[in-house]
C-alpha positions, 0 to 999 in steps of 0.5 A: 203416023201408025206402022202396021207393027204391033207394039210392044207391052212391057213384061208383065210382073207375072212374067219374072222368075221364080225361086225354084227357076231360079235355083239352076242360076245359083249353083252354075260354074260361072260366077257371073250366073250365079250373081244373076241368079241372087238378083232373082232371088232377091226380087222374090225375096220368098223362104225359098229364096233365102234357102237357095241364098244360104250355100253361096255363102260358102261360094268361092267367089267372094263377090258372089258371097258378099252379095249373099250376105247382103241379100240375106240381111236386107230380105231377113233384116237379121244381124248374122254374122256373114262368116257364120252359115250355120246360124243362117241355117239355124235361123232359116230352120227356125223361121221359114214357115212363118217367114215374110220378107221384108220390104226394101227400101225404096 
């Protein structure tokens, strides 16, 4: 039996965040924005991304930084130290116009 109700359409993939829209999310006081905000940026795994990633590395929080890092290596597959955010810097400056994501692991 039908209702006269619409139904409702999952969201399109079009419809996720950003890099940039992101960005308000990893620089919030609130640890639990900033933790939301990596997962965005871990879904557009874009250069944008890793360099919205990079300053959390010296977050605070070491929840915050440890899944930093961890979005870091698994987006870049780089072996860089997590205590070392210069060399991500340096890395990044390197890379981020040839820059391609790499797939995760399903």
């Amino acid at each position: 039996m039908r209702s006269g109700r619409p139904r409702l359409q999952p969201p399109a993939q079009t419809n996720r965040l950003s890099s940039a829209e992101a960005a308000p999310l990893t620089t919030n006081r609130l640890t639990m924005a900033r933790l939301m905000g990596l997962k965005v940026l871990r879904q557009t795994a874009d250069a944008e991304a890793v360099a919205l990633t990079l300053p959390l590395l010296r977050d605070t929080n070491s929840i915050v930084r440890n899944r930093a890092f961890a979005l870091l290596h698994v987006v870049t597959g780089q072996d860089i130290p997590q205590d070392d955010p210069p060399k991500w810097e340096q890395w990044l400056a390197a890379n981020k116009d040839t820059f391609v994501a790499l797939k995760p692991a399903q």
